[in-house]
C-alpha positions as CSV (number, residue, x, y, z in Angstrom):
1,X,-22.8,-44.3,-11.9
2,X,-23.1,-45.0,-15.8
3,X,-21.0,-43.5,-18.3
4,X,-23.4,-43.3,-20.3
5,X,-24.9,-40.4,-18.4
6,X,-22.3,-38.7,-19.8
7,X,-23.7,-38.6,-23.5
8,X,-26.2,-36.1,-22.2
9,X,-23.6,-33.2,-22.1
10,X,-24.5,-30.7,-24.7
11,X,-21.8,-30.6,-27.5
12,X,-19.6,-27.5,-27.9
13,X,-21.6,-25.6,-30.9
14,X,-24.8,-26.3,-28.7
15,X,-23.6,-24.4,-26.1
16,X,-22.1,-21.5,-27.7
17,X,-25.4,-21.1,-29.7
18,X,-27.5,-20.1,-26.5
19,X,-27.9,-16.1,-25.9
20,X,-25.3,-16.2,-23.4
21,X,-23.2,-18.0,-25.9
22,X,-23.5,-15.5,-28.4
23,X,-23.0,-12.7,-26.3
24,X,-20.3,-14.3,-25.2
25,X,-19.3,-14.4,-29.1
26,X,-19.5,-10.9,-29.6
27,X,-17.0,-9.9,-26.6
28,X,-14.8,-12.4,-26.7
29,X,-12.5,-13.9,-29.1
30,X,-14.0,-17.4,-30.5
31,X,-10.9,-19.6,-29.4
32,X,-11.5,-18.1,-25.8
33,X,-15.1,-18.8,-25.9
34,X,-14.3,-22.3,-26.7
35,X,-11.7,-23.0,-24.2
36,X,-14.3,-21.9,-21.3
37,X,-17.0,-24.0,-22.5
38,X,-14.8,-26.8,-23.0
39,X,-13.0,-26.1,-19.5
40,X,-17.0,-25.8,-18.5
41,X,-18.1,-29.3,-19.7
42,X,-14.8,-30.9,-18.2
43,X,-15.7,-30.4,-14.7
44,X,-19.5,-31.5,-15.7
45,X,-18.0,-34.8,-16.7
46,X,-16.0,-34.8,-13.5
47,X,-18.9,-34.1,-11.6
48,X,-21.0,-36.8,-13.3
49,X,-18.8,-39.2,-12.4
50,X,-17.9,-38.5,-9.0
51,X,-21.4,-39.2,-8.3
52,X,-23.6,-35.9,-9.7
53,X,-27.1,-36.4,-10.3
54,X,-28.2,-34.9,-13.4
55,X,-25.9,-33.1,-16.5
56,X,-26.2,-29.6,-16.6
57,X,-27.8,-27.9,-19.6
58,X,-26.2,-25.4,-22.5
59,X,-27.6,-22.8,-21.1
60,X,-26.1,-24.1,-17.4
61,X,-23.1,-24.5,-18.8
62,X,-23.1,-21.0,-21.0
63,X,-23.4,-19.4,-17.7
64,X,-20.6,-21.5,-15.8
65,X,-18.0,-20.2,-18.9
66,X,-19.6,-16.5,-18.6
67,X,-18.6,-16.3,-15.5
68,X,-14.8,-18.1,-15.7
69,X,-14.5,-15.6,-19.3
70,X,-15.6,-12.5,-16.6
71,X,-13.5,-13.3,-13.7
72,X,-10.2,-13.9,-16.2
73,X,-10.6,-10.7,-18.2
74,X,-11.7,-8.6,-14.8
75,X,-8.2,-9.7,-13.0
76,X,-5.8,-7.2,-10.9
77,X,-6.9,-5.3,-8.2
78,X,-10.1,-4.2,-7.7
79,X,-11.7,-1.2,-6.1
80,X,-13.0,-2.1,-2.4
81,X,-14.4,-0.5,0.9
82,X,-11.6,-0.5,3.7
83,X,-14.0,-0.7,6.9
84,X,-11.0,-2.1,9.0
85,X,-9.8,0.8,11.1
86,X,-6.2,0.3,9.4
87,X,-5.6,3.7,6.9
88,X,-2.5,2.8,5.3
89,X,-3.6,-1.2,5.4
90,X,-0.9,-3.0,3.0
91,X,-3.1,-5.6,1.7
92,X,-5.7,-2.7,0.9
93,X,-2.8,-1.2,-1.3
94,X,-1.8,1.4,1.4
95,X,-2.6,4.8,0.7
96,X,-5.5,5.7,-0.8
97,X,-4.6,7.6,-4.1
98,X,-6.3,11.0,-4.6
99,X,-8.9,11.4,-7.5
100,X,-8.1,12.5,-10.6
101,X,-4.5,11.3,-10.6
102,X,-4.9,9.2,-14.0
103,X,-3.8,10.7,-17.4
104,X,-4.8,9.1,-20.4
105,X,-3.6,8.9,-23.9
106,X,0.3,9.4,-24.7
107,X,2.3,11.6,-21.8
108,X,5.7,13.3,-22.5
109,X,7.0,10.7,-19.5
110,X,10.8,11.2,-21.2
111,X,11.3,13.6,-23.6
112,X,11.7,17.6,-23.8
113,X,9.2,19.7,-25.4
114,X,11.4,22.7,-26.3
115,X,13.9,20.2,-28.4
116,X,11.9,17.2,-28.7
117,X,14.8,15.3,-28.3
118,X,14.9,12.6,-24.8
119,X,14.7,13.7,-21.8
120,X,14.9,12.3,-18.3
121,X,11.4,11.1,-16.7
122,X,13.0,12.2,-13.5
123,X,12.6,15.9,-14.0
124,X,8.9,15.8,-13.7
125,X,9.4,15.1,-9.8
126,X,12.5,16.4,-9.0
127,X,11.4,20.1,-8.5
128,X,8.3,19.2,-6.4
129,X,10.0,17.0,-4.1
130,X,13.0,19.5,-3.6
131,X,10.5,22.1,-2.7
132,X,9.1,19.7,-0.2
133,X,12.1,18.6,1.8
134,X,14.7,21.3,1.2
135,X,17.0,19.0,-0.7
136,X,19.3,19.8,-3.7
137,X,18.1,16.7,-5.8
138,X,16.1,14.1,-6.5
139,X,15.3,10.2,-7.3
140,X,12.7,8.3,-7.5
141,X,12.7,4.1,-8.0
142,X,10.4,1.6,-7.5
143,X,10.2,1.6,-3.5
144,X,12.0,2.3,-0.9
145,X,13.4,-1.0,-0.4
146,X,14.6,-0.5,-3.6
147,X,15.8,2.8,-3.1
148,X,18.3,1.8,0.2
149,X,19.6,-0.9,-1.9
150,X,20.6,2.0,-4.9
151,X,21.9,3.9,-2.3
152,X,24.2,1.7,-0.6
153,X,25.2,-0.4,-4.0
154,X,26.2,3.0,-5.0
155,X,28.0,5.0,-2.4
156,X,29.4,2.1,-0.5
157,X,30.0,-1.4,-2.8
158,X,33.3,-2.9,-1.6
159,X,33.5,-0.9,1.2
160,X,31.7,-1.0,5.2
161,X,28.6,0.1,6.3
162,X,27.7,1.4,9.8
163,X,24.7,0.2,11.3
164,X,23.4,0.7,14.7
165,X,22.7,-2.4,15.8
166,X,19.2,-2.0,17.0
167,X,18.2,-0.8,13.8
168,X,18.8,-4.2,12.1
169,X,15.1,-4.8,11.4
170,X,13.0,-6.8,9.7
171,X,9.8,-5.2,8.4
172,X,6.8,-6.9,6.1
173,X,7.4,-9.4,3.8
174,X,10.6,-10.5,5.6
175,X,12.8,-7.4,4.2
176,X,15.5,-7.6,6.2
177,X,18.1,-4.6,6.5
178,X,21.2,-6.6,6.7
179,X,20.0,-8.9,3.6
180,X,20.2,-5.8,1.5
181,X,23.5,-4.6,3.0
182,X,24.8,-7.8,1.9
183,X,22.8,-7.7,-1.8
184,X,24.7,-4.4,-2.6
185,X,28.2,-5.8,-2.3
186,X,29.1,-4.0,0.6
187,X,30.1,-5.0,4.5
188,X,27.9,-4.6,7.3
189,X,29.7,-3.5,10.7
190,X,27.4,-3.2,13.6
191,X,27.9,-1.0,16.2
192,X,26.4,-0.6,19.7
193,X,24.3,-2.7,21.7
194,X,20.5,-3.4,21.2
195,X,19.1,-0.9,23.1
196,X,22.0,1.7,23.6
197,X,24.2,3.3,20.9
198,X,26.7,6.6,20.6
199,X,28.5,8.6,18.9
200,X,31.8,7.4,19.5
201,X,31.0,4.2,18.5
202,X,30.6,4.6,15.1
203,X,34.0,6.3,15.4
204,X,35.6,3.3,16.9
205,X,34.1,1.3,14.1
206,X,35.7,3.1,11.4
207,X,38.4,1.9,9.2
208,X,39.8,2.9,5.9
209,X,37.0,1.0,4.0
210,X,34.2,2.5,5.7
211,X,32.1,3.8,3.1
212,X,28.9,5.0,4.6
213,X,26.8,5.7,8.1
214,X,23.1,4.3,7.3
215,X,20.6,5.2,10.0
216,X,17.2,3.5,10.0
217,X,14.0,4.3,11.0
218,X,12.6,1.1,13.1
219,X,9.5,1.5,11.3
220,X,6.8,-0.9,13.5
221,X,9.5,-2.0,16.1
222,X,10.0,0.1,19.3
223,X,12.7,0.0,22.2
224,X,11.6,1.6,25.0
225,X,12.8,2.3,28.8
226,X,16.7,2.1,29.5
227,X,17.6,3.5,25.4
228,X,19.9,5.9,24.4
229,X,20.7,7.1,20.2
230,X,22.1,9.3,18.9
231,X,20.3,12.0,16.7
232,X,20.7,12.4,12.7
233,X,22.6,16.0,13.3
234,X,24.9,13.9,15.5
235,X,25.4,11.2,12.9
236,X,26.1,13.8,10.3
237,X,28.8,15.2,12.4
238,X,30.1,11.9,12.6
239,X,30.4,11.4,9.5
240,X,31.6,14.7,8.5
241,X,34.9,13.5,10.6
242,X,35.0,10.6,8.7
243,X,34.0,12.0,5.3
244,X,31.3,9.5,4.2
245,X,27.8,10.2,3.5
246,X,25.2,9.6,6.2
247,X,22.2,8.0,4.4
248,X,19.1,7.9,6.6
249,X,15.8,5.8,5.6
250,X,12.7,7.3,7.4
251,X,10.8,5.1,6.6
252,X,6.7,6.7,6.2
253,X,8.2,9.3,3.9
254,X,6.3,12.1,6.4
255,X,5.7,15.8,5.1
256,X,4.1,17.0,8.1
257,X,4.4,17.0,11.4
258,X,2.4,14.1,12.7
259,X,2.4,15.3,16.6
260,X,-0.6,18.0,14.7
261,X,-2.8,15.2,14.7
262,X,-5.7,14.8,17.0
263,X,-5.6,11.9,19.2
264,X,-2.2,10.6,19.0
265,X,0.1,10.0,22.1
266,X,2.4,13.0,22.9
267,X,5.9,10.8,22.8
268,X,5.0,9.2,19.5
269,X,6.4,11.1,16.4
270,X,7.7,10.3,12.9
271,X,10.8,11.6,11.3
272,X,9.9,14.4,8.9
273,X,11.9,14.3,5.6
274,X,12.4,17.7,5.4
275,X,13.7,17.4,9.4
276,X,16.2,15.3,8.2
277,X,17.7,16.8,5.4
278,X,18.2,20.3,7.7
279,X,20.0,17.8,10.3
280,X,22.3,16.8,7.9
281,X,21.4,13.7,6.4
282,X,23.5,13.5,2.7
283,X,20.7,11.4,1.6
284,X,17.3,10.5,3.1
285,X,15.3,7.9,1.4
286,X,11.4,6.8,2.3
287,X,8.4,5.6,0.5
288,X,5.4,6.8,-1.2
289,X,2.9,5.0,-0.2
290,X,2.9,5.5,3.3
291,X,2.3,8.4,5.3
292,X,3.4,10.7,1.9
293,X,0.0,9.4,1.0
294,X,0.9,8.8,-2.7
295,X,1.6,5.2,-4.9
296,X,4.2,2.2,-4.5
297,X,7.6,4.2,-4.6
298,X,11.3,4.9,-2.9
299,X,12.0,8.3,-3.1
300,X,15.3,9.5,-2.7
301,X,16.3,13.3,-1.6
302,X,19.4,14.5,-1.0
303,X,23.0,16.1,-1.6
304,X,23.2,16.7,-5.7
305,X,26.3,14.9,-5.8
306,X,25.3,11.6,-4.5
307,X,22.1,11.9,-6.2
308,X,23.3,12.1,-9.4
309,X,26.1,9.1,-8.7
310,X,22.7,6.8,-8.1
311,X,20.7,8.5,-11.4
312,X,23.8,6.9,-13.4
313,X,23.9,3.4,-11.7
314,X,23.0,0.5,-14.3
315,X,20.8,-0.2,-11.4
316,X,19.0,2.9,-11.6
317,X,17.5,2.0,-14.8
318,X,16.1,-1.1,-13.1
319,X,14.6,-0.1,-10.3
320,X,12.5,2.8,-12.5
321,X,9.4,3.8,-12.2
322,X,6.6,4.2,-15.2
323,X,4.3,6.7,-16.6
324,X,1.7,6.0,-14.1
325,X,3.8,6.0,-11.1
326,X,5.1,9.3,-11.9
327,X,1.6,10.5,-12.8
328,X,-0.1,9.5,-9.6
329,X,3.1,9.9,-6.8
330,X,3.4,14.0,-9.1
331,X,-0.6,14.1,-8.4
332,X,0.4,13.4,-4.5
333,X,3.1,15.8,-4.2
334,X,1.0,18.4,-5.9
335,X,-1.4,17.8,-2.9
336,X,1.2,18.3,-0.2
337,X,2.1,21.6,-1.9
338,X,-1.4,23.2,-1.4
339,X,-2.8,24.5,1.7
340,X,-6.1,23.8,1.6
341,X,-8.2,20.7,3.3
342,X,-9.4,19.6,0.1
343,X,-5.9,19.4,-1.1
344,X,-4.5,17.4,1.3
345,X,-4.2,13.5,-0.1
346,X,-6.3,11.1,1.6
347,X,-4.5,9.2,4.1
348,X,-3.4,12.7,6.0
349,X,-7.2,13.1,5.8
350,X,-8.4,10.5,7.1
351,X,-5.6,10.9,10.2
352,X,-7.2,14.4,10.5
353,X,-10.9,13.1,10.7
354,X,-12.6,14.8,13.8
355,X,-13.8,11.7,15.9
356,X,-17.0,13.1,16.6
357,X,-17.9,13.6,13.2
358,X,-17.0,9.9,12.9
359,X,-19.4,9.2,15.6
360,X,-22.2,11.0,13.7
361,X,-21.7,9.3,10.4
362,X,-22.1,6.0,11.6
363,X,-25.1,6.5,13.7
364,X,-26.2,7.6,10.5
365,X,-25.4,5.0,8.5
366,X,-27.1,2.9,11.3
367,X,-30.4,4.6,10.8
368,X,-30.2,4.6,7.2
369,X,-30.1,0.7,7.1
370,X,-32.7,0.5,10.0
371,X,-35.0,2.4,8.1
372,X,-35.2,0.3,5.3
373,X,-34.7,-2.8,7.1
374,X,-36.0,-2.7,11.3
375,X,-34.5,-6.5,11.9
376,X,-31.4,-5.2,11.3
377,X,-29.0,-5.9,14.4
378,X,-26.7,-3.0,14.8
379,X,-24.9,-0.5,16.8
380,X,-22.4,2.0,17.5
381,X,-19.4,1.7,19.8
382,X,-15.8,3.2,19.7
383,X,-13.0,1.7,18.9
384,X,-9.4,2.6,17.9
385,X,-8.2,2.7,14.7
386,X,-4.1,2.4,13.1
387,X,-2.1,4.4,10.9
388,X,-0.6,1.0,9.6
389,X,2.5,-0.2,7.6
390,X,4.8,0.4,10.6
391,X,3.7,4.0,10.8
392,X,2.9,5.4,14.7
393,X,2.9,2.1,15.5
394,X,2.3,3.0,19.0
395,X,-0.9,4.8,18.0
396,X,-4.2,4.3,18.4
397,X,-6.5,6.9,17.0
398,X,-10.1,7.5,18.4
399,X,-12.8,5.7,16.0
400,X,-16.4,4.8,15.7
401,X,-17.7,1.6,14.2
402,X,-20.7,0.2,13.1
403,X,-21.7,-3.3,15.0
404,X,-23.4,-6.0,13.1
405,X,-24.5,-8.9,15.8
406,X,-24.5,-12.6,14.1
407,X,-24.3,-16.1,14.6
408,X,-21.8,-16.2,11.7
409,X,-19.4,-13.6,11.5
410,X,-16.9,-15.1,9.3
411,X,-19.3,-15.8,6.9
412,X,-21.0,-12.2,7.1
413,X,-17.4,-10.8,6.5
414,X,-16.6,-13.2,3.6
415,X,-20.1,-12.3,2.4
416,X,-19.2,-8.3,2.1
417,X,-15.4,-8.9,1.0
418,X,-16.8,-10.7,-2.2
419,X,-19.2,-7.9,-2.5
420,X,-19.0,-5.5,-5.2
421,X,-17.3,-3.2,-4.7
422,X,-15.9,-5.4,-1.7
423,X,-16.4,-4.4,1.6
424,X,-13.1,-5.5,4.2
425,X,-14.5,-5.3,7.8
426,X,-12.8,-6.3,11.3
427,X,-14.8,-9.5,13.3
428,X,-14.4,-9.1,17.0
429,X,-16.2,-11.4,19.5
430,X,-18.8,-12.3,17.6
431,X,-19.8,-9.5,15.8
432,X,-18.7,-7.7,12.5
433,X,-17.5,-4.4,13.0
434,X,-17.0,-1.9,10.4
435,X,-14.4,1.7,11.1
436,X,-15.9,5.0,10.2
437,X,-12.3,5.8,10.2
438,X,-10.9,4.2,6.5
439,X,-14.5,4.4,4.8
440,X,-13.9,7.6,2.0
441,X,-16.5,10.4,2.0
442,X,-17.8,9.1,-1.4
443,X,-18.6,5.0,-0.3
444,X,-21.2,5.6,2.6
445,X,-24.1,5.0,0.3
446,X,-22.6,1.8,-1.2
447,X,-22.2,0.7,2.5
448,X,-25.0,1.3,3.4
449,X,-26.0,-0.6,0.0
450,X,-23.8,-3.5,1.3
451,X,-25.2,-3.4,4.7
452,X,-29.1,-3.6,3.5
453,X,-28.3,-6.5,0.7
454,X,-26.3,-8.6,3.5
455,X,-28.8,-8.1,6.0
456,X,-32.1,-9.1,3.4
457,X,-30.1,-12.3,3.4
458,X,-30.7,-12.5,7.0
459,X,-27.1,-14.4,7.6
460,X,-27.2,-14.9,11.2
């Protein structure tokens, strides 16, 4: 093409003087303006002469930076609709956090109001959670990754920890047990074979340098058939004789007693934290955004002893968690202590939801888009939906779903994702289905919304 085409780019000060430019202007400092109108008329030159047909206008080109200015300054996560049958889905951020849980303006995170001098920002948690699982003490660190690493840096660096070893897993984002065994300074002895472990083979394993039994929770993994373990009062016994600390990471970080819930298989239980203190466990360890139903945390309960050897460890300070994490996870907690439905915190709610009721909403939501729009190619069918994040993974729970039939159901699903707010469906055979089961009571109209503005763009 000719260069010269190029000369019919709009200059810099022609651009910012249109009325997006201006507004831009007034919400946006000037140097920032610049740069996107600048970054703006780059790729117009790049687009001219990699074969373009015409150059775009100032006001063209005032959009194109609005919209690079928008999507910088609205970065981080953003609220969506989580339509895919998964409750605690990790990409989705887990558990949904209960409403309300934000505090603005200053907080008194770490200091005492009766002597104003510093405090510890631990104390806003430790009584909640001690009520909760029966423990003398508690921590609380950035996740429970990070809390098994405190632990085991702390109570066993230099020395040998016993692992079972069909408990040497590897859960998301390649967090391997024995990686952090071996991050902490300490020496991992396995013990067992992969599918049958006892009691007297920890005891065989012992030396003078072991330090600590560690049990794990397998989380999403599952042995099943010719097994045999031994259970957390037995391991406490075990290491009673040997006078080391059992420390026992469930995992979900489950309150309740999960075989209450409607729907899932008889066998298939998670470790309750409070279970595991009364066993025995010295200290139990789990996160908080999982089945607890609360932020990104490891939350550590336990003997008051070995607690407060980890609250002094350099590495305590950090793995700590801030004002907001301690707002929202103390929000969680208070949920679990009340005993009402509307109290409970979301995810447990959503486990609880009555399937029929499920089935109800989205043949509702069904004839809600139908009515506005009769081409509209849906149904209802059940499906199963997933605790997630390695929780019951063995556990399907009974769901409903609204079908959408199209010719193009990756690009439907992209379609809602990039929504706003963003809807995250499941596409099976053809069709885009979307789980009664994860949408909160407060986002059926904006689905339906979704639904009606997707389908007046007849996609498929």
């Amino acid at each position: 093409m000719d260069a010269n085409r190029l000369q019919h780019l709009p200059p810099v000060n022609e651009v910012l003087g249109t009325p997006t430019g201006r507004d831009l202007l007034g919400r946006f400092r000037r140097e920032f303006v610049v740069r996107a109108v600048r970054e703006a008329l780059q790729e117009a030159r790049e687009a001219l002469l990699a074969g373009g047909e015409a150059a775009p206008g100032p006001d063209e080109l005032a959009a194109a930076a609005q919209a690079r200015l928008s999507a910088i300054a609205g970065s981080g996560p953003r609220r969506v609709i989580n339509a895919t049958g998964v409750i605690l889905h990790t990409g989705l951020g887990r558990a949904p956090m209960p409403a309300g849980w934000v505090r603005t303006g200053y907080c008194d995170v770490e200091i005492d109001r009766a002597t104003g001098e510093r405090g510890s920002r631990q104390d806003h948690l430790r009584e909640p959670l001690r009520w909760l699982s029966g423990a003398e003490d508690a921590l609380v660190v950035n996740n429970n990754a990070a809390a098994t690493l405190l632990a085991v840096d702390t109570l066993a660096r230099g020395g040998e920890v016993i692992v079972a070893r069909g408990q040497l897993v590897e859960i998301g984002g390649s967090f391997r047990m024995p990686d952090v065994i071996e991050a902490s300074g300490a020496r991992l002895v396995e013990v067992g074979t992969t599918n049958k472990v006892r009691a007297q083979d920890y005891l065989r394993a012992a030396t003078e340098r072991t330090a600590l039994i560690l049990q794990v929770h397998p989380s999403n993994f599952r042995l099943v058939g010719f097994t045999e373990a031994p259970d957390t009062g037995e391991l406490a016994r075990v290491a009673e004789e040997l006078r080391v600390p059992l420390v026992y990471d469930v995992g979900s970080g489950c309150l309740f007693d999960t075989q209450s819930i409607a729907g899932l298989e008889a066998e298939e239980r998670e470790p309750v934290v409070a279970e595991a203190v009364e066993a025995g466990a010295d200290v139990v360890c789990f996160s908080g955004d999982k089945l607890l139903g609360g932020p990104q945390a490891g939350i550590l309960v336990g003997k008051r002893g070995y607690i407060g050897a980890m609250a002094r460890s350099p590495l305590a300070r950090a793995l700590r968690v801030d004002k907001m994490v301690l707002s929202a996870l103390g929000h969680c907690l208070e949920a679990h202590l009340r005993c009402d439905e509307g109290g409970q915190p979301p995810a447990e709610r959503l486990l609880r939801h009555d399937a029929e009721r499920l089935r109800e909403r989205a043949e509702a939501l069904c004839a809600k888009v139908r009515a506005a729009l009769p081409e509209a190619r849906l149904s209802v069918e059940p499906g199963l939906a997933a605790p997630g994040s390695g929780s019951l993974p063995a556990t399907g729970l009974p769901s409903w779903r609204v079908a959408l039939s199209t010719d193009r159901p990756e690009a439907v699903a992209r379609a809602l994702r990039e929504g706003e707010p963003g809807v995250f469906p499941l596409v099976r055979k053809g069709a885009v289905l979307l789980d009664m089961r994860t949408v909160l009571d407060g986002e059926w109209e904006e689905l339906a919304q979704a639904l009606m503005n997707l389908v007046r763009l007849r996609p498929g």
